[in-house]
N, CA, C and O of each residue as an XYZ file, in Angstrom:
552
protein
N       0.841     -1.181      0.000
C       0.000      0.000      0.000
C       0.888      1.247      0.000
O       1.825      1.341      0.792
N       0.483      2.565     -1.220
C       1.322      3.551     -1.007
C       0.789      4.305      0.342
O      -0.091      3.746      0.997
N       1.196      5.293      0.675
C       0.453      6.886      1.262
C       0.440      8.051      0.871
O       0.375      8.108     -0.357
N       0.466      8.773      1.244
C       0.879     10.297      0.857
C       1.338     10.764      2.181
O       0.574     10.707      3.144
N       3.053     11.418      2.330
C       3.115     11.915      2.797
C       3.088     13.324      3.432
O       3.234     14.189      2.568
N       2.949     13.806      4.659
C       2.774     14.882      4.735
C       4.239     15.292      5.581
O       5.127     14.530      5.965
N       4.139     16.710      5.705
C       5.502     16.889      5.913
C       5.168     18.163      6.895
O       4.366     18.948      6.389
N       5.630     18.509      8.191
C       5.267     19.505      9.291
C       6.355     20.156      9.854
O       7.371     19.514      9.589
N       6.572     21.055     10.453
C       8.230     21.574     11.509
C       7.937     22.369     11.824
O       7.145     23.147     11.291
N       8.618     22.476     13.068
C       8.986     23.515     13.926
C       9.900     23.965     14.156
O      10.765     23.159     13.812
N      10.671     25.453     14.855
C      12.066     25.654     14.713
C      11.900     25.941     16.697
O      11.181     26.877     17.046
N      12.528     25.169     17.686
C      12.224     25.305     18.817
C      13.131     26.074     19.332
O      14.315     25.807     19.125
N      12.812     27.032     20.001
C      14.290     28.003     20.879
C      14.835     26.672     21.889
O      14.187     26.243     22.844
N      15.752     26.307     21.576
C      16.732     25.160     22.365
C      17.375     24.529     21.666
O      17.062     24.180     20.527
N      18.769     24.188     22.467
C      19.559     23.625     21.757
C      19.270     21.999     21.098
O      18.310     21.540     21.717
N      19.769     21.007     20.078
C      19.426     19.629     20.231
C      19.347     18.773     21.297
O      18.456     17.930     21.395
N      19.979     18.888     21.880
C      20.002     17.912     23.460
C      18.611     18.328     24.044
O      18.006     17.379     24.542
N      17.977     19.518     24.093
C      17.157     19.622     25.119
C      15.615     19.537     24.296
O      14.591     19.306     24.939
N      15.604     19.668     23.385
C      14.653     19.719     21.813
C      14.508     18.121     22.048
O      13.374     17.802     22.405
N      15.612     16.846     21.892
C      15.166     15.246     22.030
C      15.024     15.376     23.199
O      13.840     15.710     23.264
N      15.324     15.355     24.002
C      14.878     14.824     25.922
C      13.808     15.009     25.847
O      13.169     13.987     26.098
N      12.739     16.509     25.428
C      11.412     16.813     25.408
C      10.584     16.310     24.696
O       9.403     16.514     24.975
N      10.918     15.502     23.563
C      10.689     15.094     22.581
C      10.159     13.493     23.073
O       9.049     12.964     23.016
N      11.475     13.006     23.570
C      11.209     11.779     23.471
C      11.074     11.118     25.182
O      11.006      9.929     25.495
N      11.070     11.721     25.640
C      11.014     11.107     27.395
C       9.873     11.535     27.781
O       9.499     12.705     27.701
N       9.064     10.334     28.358
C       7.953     10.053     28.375
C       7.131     11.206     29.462
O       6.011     11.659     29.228
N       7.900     11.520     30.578
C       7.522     12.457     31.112
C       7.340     13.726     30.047
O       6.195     13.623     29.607
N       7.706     14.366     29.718
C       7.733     15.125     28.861
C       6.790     15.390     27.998
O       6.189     16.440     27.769
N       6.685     13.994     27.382
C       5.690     13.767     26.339
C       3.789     13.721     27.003
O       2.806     13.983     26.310
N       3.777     13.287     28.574
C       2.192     13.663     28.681
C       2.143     14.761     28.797
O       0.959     14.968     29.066
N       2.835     16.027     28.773
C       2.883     17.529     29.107
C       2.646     17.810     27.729
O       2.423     19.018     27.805
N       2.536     17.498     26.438
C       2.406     18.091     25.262
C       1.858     17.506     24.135
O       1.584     18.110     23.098
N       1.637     15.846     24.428
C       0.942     15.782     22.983
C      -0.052     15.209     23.646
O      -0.199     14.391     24.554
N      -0.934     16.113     22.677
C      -2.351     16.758     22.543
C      -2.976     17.823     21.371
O      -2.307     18.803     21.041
N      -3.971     17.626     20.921
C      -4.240     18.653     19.818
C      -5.284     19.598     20.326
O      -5.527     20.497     19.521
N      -5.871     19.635     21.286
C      -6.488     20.604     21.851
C      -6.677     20.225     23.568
O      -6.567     19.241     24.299
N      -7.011     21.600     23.668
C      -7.210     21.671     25.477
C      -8.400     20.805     26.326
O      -8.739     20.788     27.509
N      -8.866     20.082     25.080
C      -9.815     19.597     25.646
C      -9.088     17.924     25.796
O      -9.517     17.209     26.700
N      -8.202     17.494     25.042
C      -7.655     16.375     25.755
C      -6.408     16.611     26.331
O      -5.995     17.763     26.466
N      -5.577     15.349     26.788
C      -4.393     15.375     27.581
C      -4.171     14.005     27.141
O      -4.896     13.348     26.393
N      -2.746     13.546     27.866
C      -2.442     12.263     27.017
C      -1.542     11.662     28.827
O      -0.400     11.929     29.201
N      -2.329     11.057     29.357
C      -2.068     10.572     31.174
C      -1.235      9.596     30.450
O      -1.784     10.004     29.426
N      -0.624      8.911     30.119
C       0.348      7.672     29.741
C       1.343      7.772     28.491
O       0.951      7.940     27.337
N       2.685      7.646     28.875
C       3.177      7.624     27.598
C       4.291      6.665     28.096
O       4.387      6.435     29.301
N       5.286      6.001     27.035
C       6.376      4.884     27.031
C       7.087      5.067     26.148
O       6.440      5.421     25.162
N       8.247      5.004     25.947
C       8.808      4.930     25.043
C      10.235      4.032     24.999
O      11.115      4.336     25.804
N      10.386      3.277     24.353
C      11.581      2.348     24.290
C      12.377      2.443     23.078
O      12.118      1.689     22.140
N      13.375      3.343     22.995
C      13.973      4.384     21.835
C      14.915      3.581     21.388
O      16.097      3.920     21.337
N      14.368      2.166     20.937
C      15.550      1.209     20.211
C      14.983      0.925     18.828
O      13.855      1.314     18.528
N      15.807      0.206     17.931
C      15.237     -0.550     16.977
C      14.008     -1.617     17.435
O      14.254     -2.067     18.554
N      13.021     -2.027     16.988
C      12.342     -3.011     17.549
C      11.194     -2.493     18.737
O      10.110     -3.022     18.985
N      11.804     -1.287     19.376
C      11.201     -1.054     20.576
C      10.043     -0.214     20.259
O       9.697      0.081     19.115
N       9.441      0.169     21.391
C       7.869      0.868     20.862
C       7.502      1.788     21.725
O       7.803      1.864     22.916
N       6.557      2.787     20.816
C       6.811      3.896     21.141
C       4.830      3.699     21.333
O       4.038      3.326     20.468
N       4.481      4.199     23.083
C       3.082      4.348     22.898
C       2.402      5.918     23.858
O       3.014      6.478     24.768
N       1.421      6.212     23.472
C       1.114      6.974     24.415
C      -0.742      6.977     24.238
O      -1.438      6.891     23.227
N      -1.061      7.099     25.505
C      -2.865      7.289     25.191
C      -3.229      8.990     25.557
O      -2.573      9.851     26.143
N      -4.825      9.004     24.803
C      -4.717     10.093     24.457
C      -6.500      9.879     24.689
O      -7.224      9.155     24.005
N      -6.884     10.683     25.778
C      -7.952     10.839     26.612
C      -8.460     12.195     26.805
O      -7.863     13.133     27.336
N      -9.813     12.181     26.233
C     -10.831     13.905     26.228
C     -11.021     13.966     27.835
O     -11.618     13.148     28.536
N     -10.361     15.139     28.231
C     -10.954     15.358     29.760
C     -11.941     14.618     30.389
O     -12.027     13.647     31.141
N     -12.878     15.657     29.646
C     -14.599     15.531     29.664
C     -15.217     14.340     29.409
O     -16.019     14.698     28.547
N     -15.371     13.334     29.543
C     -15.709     12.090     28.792
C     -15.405     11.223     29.064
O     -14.612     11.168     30.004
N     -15.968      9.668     28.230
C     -15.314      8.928     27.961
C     -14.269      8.054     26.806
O     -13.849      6.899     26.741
N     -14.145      9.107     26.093
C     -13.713      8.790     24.886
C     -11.737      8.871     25.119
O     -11.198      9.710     25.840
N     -11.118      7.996     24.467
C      -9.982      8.225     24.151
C      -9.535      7.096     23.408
O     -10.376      6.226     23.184
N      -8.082      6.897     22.872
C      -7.292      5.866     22.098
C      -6.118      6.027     22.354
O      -5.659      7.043     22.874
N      -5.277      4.718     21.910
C      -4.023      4.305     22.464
C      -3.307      4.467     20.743
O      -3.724      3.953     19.705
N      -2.128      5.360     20.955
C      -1.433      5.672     19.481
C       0.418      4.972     19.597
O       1.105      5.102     20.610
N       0.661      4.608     18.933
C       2.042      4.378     18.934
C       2.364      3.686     17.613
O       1.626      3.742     16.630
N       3.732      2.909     17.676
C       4.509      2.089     16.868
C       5.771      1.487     17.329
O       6.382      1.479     18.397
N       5.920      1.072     16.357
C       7.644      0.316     16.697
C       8.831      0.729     15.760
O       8.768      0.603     14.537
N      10.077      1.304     16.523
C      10.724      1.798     15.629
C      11.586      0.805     14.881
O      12.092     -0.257     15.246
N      11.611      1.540     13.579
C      12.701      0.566     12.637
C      13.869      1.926     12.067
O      14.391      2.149     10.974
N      13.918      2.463     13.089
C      15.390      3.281     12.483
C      15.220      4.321     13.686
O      14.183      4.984     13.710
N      16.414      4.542     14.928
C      16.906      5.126     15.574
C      18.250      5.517     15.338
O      19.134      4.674     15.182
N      18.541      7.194     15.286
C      19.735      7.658     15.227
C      19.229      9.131     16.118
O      18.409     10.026     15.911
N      20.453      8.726     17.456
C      20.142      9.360     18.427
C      20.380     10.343     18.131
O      21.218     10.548     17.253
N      19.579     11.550     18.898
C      20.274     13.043     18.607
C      19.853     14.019     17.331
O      19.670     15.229     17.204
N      19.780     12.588     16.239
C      19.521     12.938     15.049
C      17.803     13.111     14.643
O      17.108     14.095     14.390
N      17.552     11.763     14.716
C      16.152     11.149     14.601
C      15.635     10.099     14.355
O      16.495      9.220     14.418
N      14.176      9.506     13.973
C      13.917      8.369     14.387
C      12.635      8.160     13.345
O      12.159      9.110     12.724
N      12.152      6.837     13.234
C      11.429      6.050     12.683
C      10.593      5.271     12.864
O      11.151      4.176     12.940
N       9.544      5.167     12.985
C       8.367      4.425     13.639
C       7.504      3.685     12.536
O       7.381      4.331     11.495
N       6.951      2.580     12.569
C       5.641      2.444     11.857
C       4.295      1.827     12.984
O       4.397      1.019     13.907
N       3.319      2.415     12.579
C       1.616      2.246     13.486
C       1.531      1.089     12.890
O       2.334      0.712     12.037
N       0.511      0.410     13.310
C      -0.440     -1.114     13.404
C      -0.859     -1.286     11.898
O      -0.963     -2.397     11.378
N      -1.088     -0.129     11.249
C      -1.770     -0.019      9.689
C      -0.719     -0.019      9.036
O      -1.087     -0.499      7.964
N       0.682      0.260      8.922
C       1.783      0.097      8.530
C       2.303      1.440      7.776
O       3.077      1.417      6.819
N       1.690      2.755      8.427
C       1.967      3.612      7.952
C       3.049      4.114      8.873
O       3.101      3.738     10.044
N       4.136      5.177      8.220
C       5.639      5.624      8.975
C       5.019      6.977      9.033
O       4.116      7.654      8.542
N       6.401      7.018     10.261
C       5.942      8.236     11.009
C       7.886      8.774     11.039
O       8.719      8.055     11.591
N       8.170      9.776     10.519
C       9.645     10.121     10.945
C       9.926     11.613     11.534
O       9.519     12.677     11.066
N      10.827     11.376     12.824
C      10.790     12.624     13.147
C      12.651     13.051     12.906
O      13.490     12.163     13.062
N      13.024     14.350     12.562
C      14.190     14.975     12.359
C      14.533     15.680     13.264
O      13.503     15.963     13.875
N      15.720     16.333     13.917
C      15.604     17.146     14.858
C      17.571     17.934     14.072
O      18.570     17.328     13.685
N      17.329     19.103     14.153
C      18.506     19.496     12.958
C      18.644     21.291     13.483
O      17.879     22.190     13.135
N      19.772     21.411     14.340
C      20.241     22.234     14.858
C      20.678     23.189     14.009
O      21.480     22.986     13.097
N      20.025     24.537     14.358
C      20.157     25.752     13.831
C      20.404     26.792     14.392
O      19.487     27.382     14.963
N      21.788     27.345     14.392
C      22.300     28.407     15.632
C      22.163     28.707     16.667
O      22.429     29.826     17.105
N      21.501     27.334     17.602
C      21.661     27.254     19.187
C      19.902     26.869     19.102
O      19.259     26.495     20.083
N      19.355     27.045     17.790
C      17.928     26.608     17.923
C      18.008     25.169     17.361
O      19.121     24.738     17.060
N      16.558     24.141     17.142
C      16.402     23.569     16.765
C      15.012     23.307     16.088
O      14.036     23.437     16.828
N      14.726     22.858     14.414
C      14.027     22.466     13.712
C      13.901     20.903     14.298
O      14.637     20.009     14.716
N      12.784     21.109     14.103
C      11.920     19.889     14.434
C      11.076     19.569     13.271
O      10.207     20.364     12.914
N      11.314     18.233     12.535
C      10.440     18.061     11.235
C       9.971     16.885     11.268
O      10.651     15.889     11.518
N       8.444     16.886     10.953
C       7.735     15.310     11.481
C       7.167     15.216      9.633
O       6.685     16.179      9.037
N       7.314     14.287      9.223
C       6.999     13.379      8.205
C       5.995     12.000      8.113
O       6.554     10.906      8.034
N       4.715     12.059      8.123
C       4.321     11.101      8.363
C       3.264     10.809      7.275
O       2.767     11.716      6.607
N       2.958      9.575      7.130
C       1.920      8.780      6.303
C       0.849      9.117      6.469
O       0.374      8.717      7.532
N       0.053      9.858      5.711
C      -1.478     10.117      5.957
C      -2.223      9.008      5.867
O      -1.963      8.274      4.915
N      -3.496      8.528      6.953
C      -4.538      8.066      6.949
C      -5.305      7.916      5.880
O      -4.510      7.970      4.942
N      -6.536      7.736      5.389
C      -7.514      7.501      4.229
C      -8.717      7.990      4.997
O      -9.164      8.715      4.108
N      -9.328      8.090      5.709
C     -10.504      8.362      6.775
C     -10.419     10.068      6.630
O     -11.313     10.792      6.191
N      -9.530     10.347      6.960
C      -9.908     12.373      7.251
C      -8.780     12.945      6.244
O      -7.622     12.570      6.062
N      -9.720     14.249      5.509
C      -8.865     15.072      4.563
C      -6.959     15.466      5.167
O      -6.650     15.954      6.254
N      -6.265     15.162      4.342
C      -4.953     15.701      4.457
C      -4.344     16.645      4.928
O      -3.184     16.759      5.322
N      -5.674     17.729      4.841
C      -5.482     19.165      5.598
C      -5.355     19.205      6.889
O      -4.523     19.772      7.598
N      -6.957     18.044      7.321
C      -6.977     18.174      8.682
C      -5.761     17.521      9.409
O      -5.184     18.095     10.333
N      -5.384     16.227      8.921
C      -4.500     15.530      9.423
C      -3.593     16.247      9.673
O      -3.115     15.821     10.724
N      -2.820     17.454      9.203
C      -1.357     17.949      8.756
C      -2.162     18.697      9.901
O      -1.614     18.465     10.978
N      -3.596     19.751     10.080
C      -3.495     20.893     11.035
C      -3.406     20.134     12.805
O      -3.046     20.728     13.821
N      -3.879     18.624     12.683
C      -3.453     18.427     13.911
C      -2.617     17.585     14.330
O      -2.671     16.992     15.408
N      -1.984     17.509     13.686
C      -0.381     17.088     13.974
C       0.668     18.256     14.044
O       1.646     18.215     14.791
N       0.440     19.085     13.376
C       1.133     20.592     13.396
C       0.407     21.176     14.622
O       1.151     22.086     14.987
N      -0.755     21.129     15.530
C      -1.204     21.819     16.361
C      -0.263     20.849     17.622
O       0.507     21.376     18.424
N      -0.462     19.818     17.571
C       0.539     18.848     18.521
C       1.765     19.482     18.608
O       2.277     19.962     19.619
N       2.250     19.448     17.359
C       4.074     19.844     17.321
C       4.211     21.233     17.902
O       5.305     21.493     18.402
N       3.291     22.150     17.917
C       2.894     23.641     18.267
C       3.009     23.388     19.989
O       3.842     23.860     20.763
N       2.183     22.730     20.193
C       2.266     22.602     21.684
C       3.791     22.102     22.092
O       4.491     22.904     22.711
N       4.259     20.960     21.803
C       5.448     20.433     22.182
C       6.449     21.917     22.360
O       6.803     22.447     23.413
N       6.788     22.414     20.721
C       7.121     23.678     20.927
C       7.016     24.603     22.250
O       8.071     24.786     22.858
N       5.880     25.182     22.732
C       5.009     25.762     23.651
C       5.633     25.233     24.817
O       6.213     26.001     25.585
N       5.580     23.975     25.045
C       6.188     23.154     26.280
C       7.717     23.547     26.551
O       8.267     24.119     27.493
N       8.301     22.867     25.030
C       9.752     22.729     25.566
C       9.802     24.237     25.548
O      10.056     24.472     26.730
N       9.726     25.275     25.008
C      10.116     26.351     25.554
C      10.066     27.316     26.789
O      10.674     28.255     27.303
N       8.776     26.370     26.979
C       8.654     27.201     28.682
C       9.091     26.743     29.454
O       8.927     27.265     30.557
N       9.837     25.610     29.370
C      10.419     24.722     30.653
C      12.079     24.814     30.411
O      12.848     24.255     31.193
């Protein structure tokens, strides 16, 4: 099966070292991914090897609604970036690429078939917005 990829970034005030720690350590990660204020994401894991898997759930305040998102990576290069594929076998890649004491953050991932391309890209870019938001205030 092909996809279409979509392609997203951010440029974060921080150096690389502190841009992956926020990125990828699980503490970190329930503080920011989320696409709106109305959810939060209480669980996240991450096992930053080849083979290993990357999960986090992702729960509406208000409600009972939520889902469990992750993958397993097939390409880790620390520092640099990383490689995942979901249950449907679509990839997910993130870049992290130091720019005069800042850092670009660029997520690449396989669009779905279920919701327009637009939306997909505005909330995955609203996620990466927050992460942004996070690691900079901390």
């Amino acid at each position: 099966m092909t996809f279409s990829k979509i392609t997203i970034q951010v440029v974060v005030s921080a150096d690389k070292n502190k841009a992956w720690d926020y990125y990828t350590l699980p503490e970190h990660i329930v503080k920011w991914n989320f696409a709106s204020d109305e959810w939060h994401c209480p669980r996240a894991s991450n096992e930053l090897v080849v083979g290993g898997k990357y999960f986090t759930r992702l729960e509406a305040k208000f409600g009972e609604i939520g889902f469990d998102f992750g993958g397993t990576y097939t390409e880790v290069r620390l520092q640099e970036g990383f490689t995942y594929k979901v249950s449907d076998g679509r990839e997910v890649s993130v870049n992290f690429l130091e720019e005069e004491g800042n850092t670009q953050v660029q997520l690449i991932f396989d669009a779905e078939d279920e919701n327009p391309h637009e939306l997909q890209a505005q909330g995955w870019q609203t996620i990466l917005n927050n992460y942004k938001k996070y690691t900079e205030a901390n």
